[in-house]
N, C-alpha and C positions, 0 to 999 in steps of 0.2 A: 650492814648491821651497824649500828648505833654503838660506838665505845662511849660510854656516859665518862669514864676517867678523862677523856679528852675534853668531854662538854666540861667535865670542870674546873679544868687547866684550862677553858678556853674563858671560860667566865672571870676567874681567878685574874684572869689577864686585863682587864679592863679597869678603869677608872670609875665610879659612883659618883654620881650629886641626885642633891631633890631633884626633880624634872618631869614632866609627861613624855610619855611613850604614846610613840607615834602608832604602832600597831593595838594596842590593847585600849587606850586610850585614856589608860588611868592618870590621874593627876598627883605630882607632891609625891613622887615614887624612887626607888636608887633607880638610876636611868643610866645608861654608857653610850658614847659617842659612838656609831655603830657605822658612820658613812656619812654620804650628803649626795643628795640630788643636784645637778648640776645644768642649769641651762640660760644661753647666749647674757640674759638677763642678772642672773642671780641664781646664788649657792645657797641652797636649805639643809641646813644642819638634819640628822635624823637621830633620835634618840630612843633605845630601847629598853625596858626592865630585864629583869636577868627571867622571868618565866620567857618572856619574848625573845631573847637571846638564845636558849635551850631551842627554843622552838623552831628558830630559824637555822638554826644549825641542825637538830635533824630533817627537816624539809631538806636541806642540804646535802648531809648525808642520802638520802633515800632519794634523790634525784638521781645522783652518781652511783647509786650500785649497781652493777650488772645485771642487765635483764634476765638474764639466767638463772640467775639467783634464787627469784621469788619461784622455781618449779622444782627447786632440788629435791623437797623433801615429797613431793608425789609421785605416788607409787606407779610406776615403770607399766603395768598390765593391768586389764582393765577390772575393776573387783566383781562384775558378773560374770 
């Protein structure tokens, strides 16, 4: 489960400028240094808006919960 308090101490946490986001694709947006792609050649900065940021953090979340989880709330016997 998704604790939203967290997404926003986690958003909270980041630095803004103008910038384009790399997921969404919007231009001239608050964007935050979120990572960089790295290879033999050359480091690609990655920049994300804070809906993109939400987003990838519950992708994140819901990656990691317990498979278990998503059958708790069904009913045990069968309803016929």
């Amino acid at each position: 489960m998704t604790d939203y308090g967290r997404i926003e101490a986690t958003l909270a946490g980041y630095d803004y400028a103008l910038g384009d986001c790399f997921r969404c694709i919007r231009t001239e947006v608050q964007v935050a240094h979120i990572g960089d792609i790295t290879s033999p050649d050359a480091v690609t900065p990655l920049f994300a808006c804070r809906w993109c940021i939400e987003a990838l953090v519950v992708m994140h979340d819901r990656a990691h919960e317990p498979l278990g989880r998503m059958y708790v709330d069904t009913p045990r016997e069968h309803p016929y």
